[in-house]
N, C-alpha and C positions, 0 to 999 in steps of 0.2 A: 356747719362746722366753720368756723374762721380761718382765717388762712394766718398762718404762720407773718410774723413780722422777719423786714430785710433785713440783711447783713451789714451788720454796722463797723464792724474792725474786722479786718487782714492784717496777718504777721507774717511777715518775707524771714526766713533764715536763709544769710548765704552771706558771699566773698565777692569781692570785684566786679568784672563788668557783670555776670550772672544776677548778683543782686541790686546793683543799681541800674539795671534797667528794664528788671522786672519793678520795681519799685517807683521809677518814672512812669511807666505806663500802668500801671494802677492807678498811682495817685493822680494823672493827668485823667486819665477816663474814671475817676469813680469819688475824689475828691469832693467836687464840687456835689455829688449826688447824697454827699452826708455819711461816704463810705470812710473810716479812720484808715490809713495804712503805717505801719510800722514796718522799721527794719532796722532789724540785730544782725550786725556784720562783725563777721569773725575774721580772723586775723590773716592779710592778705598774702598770698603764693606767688605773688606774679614777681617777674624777673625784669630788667631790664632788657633781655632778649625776645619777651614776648610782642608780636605784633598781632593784632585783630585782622585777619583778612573776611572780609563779607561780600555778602551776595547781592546783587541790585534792590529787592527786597525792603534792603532796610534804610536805603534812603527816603523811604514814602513814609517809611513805620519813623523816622526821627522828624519828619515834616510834623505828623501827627502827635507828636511831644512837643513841639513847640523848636526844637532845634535847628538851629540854622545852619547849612552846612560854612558856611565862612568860617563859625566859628569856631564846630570840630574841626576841620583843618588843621585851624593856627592852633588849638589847644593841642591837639594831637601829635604836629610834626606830619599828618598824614600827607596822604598821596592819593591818587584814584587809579583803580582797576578796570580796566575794559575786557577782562578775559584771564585766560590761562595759555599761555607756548609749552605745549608740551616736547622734549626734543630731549631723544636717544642717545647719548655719549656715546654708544657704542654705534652708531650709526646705521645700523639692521631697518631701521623705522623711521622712514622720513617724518622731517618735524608736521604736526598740525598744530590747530591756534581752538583750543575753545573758546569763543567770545560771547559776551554778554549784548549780543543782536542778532538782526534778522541776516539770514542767507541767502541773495537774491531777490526776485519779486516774482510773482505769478505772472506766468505767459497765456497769454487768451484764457485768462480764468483760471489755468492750471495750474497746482502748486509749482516751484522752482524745482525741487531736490529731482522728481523724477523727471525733468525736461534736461538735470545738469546727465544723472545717473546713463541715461539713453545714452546722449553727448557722448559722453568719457564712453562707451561701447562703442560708440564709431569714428573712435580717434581720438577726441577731443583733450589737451593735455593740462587745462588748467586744473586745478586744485577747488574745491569747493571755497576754502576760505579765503580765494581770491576775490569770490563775491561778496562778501560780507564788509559793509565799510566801517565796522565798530574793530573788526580784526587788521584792517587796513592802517588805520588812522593810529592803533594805538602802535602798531612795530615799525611805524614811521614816528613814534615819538611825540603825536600828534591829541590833543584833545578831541573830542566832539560834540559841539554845541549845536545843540538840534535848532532847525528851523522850521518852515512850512516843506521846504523837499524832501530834506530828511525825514519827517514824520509821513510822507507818503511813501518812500522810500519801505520803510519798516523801523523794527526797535532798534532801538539805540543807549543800553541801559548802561549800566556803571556799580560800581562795589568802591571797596575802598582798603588802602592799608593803612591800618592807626598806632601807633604807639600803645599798649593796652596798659599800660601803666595810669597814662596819662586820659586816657580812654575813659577807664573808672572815675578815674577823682574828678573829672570833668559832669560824668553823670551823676554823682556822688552830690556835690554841688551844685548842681541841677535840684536836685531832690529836697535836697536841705533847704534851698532857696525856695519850695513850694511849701514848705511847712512840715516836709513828712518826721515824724517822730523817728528820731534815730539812737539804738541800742548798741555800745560796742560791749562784745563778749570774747574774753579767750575760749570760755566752754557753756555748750548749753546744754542742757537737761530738757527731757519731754516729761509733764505728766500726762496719763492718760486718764481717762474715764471709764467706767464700766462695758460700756458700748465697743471700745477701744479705739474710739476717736481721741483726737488733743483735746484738751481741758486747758493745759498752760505750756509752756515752754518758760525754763528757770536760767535765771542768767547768773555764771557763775556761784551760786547755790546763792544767790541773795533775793533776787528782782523776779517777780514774778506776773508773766504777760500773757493774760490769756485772751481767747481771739474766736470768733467761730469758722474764721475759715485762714488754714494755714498756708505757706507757697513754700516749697524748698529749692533754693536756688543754691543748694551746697557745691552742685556738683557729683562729682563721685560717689565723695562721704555721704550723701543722703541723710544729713543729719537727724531729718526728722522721719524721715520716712522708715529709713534703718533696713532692717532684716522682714519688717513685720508685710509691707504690701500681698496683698491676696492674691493664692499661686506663686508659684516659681517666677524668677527672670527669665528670660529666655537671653541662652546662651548664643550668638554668631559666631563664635569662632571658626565651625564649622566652613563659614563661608571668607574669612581672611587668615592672612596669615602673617601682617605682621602684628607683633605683638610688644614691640617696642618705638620709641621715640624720642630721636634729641634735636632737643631746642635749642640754637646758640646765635650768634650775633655778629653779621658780618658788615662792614664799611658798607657808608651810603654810596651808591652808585653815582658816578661826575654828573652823568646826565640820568633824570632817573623815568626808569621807564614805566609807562599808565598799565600795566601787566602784571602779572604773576609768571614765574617759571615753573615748571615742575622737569625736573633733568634726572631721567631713569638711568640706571648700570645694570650690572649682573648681580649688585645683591641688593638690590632693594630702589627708595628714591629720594631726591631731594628736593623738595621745594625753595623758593627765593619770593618772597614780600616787600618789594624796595617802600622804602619812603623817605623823607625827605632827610632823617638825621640815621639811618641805618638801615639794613638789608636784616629783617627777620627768615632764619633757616631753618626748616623743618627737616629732619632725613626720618627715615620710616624704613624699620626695618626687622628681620625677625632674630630674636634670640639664640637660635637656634645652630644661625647661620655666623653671625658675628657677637663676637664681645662689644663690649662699650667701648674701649680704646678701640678696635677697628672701626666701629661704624663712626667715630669722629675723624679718623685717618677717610675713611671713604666719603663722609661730605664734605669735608677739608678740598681734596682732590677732585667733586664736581665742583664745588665754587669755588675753587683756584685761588681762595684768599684763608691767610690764617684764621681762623673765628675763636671768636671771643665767648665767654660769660656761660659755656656749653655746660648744660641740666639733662635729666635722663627718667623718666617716666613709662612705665609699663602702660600697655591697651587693652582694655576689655572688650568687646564692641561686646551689646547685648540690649535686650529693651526688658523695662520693667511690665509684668502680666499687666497692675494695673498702676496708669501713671496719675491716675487720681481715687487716693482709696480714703474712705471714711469721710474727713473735713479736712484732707492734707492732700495737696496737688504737687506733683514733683514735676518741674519744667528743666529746661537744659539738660546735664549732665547726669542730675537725680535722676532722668527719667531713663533717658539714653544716651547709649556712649555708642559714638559711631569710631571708623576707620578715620584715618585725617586728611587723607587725599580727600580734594573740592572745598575744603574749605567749607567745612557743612555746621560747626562748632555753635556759629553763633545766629543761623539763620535756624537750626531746630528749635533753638532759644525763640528765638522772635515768634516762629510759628504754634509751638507751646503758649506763650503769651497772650498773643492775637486768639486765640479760641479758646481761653479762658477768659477774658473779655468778652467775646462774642457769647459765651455760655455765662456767665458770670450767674449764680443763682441769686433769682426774685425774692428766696426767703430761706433758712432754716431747712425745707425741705427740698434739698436739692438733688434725690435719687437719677429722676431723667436727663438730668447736665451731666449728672458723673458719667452715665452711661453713655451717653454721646460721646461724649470726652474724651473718655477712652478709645471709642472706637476710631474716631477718625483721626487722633496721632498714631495711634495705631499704624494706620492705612497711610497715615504720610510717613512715618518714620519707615516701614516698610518701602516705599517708592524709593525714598532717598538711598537707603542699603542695597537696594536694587542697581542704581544707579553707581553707586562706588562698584559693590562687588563686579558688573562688567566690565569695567578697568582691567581687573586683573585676570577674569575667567577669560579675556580676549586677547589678552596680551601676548603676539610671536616674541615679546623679547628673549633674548638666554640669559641662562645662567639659572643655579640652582632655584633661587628665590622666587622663579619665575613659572620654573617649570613646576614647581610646587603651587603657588596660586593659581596655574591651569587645570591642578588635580581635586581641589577644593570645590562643595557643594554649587551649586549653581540654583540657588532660589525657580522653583516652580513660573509665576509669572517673569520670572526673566530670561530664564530658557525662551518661554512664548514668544516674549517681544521678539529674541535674536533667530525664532523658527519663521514668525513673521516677518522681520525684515530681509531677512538670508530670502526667503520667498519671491517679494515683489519691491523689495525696498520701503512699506510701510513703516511706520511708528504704531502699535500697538496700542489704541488711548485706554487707559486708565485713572479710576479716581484717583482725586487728591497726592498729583504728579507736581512736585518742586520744579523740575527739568523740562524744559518745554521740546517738544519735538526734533526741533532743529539741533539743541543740543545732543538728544541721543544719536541722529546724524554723524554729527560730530564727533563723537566719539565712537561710533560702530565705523566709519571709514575712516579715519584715522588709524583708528589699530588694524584695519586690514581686510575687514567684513565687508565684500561686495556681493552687494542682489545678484540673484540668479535673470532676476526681470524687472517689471516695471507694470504699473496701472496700465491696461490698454489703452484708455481713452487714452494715452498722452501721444498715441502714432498719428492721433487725425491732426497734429499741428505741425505743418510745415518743417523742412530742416533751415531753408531759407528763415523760415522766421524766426526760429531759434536761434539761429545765428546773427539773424539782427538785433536780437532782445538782449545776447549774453553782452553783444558789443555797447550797446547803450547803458547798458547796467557798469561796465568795468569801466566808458568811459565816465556816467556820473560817479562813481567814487573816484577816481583818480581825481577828478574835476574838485570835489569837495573835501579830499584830503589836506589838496592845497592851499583852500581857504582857510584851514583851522588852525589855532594857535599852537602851538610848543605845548606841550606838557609843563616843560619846566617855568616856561614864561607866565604859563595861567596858574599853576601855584606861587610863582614870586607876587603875579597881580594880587592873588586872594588872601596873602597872609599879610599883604603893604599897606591893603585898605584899613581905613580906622575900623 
């Protein structure tokens, strides 16, 4: 029996950054292998208020496109992220920092967390994200440029905030500038085939693109994918509860800081995105609780400045049964809609991508990719949902919004993680985890969740040495906090070079 011949054309359906940067990493990985990629972009959503915040992730995945970060920068307006400050307005909840690095360093072989955890039971009054020097460096306003210490040290990663206007037409242009075949549509049409796979996609009932294997980068709309994917969606709501979102647009910060905020109240939250021409604001919050004119009166009043250019959009959260059905893959939005706390929008994206690549089918007969395919976005998208939903299943904050997010489902393995940490102070490993350990740290003490104990082995190491290790840890990052440039001076330098 002959084997089926490759796949020669892909047709991307989408809007903005979703399609062109599914459409980059196509054409950059499959290009050159004789694969055609096409993309019919429909007509853009985005506002002026919208900023891209992203996860360290996708500085390596735009390495691998060819992108250089100088030049997002200056096209963007952006900025870099070192984390998240999370901090209480109502002040119940002392501030924590989730950062995008490591927390300490191993003492005589032992992890840090349970040598800090002991600590703090016999006194001890620092703060976990005192030892972290990615958290350090960035609320001193400070860059961080890894060397040989810091890399012995631990990570030290980065994210970024971009203008998403400017974001797209940058990758947009990128893509163009590779050759890829580009379709603009106000509306497009599917036909199907018998089987009920694509056969074509019709552009404006004129032009007609057919392709063996389709990507939907719509978003929401699911243009292609529609109502038809096999089984139901699964619904989350269960486990969140807000169900609304307003986007709006506050002055760039004098000095602008390498961070994210997220600033909680009693009915809901606000995030803050600085970058270098604007302050992108999220507030997140439930229908229920407030109207639209209030929830813009209450992020108004966490970021203490009037905001501008403010839009308002309903949440679904939910994952589709399958996010690859027939000859049509749904990545980002199409696939699944998360909660908007973390900042997860545009890293589902990336990792939808990345294992459609990685699975890319040999031929025509591509059953055992599809199946794979599914299963482990599956199992990532579930970790990540995991990962928001105990945000809010942990949260002592008040106030109505809150005490309602405490009464909300609690996903199966995430009870587990929080029965095992509440335990010994463990992280719970599981496959195909976005969030690395330290992170869940981070945010299980932070909101208030202290071990009952700790790993034994960790009694046979000195208190003496403990205490000389945390002192050599807190003095190398003071030490190399000092050395690092400005925030603001290391984006003046990168955007002045030619």
């Amino acid at each position: 029996m002959s084997a089926s011949p490759p796949l020669s054309r892909v047709v991307v359906v989408g809007r903005d950054v979703g399609l062109w940067l599914a459409v980059t990493a196509l054409n950059s990985a499959l290009g050159q292998a004789g694969v055609q990629v096409v993309a019919v972009e429909m007509p853009t959503r985005l506002k002026t208020s919208h900023i891209s915040a992203t996860l360290p992730p996708l500085e390596a995945f735009h390495t691998k496109l060819g992108l250089t970060e100088q030049s997002l920068i200056r096209a963007t307006a952006g900025s870099f992220s070192f984390g998240e400050n999370v901090v209480d307005l109502c002040g119940k909840v002392p501030n924590f920092f989730h950062a995008w690095g490591a927390y300490g360093a191993p003492i005589e072989g032992s992890a840090f967390f349970p040598c800090w955890l002991k600590a703090r039971r016999l006194g001890f009054n620092r703060s976990f994200q005192h030892f972290c020097l990615t958290a350090i460096a960035s609320q001193n306003g400070r860059m961080l440029l890894p060397d040989e210490a810091t890399a012995t040290f631990g990570r030290t990663d980065y994210g970024y905030h971009l203008q998403t206007m400017a974001y797209a037409v940058y990758l947009k242009s990128t893509a163009v500038a590779q050759g890829v075949l580009l379709y603009e549509a106000q509306d497009v049409g599917v036909e199907r085939a018998d089987s009920g796979s694509i056969a074509a996609v019709t552009i404006d009932g004129s032009v007609r693109l057919e392709g063996e294997l389709f990507v939907d980068a719509s978003g929401e709309d699911a243009i292609l994918m529609g109502r038809r994917s096999s089984g139901a969606s699964e619904d989350w709501r269960a486990h969140f509860n807000v169900d609304r979102v307003l986007l709006a647009r506050a002055p760039a910060f004098t000095s602008i800081p390498p961070f994210a905020e997220v600033r909680t109240a009693r009915t809901g939250w606000t995030a803050l995105h600085p970058s270098q021409v604007a302050t992108g604001v999220i507030h997140a919050f439930s229908s229920s609780l407030l109207s639209d004119d209030m929830a813009l009166q209450s992020a108004s009043a966490a970021c203490g400045v009037k905001l501008a250019d403010a839009s308002f959009h309903s949440v679904n959260p939910g994952v589709r049964s399958q996010v690859w059905d027939g000859n049509c893959v749904a990545v980002g939005g199409s696939a699944c809609v998360f909660d908007p706390i973390f900042d997860i929008e545009l890293h589902a994206l990336q990792l939808g991508l990345v294992h459609l690549l990685a699975l890319f089918p040999a031929s025509a007969q591509f059953a055992p990719e599809r199946a794979e395919y599914n299963r482990i976005m599956r199992s990532y998208y579930e970790r990540i949902r995991d990962f928001q939903c105990a945000f809010y299943a942990l949260s002592p904050l008040e106030g109505e919004f809150w005490q309602k997010a405490r009464e909300l489902v609690v996903p199966p393995a995430l009870a587990h993680k929080i029965a095992t940490f509440r335990a010994r102070g463990e992280i719970a490993p599981m496959e195909d985890e976005t969030f690395s350990p330290e992170s869940w740290q981070v945010i299980f003490t932070g909101l208030g969740l202290v071990p009952d104990s700790w790993p034994p082995s960790i009694d046979k190491i000195a208190s003496n040495r403990v205490d000389q290790e945390f002192r050599r840890i807190l003095e190398f990052i003071q030490k190399k906090v000092i050395e690092q440039p400005t925030h603001d001076n290391y984006l003046e330098s990168l955007c002045r070079q030619a």
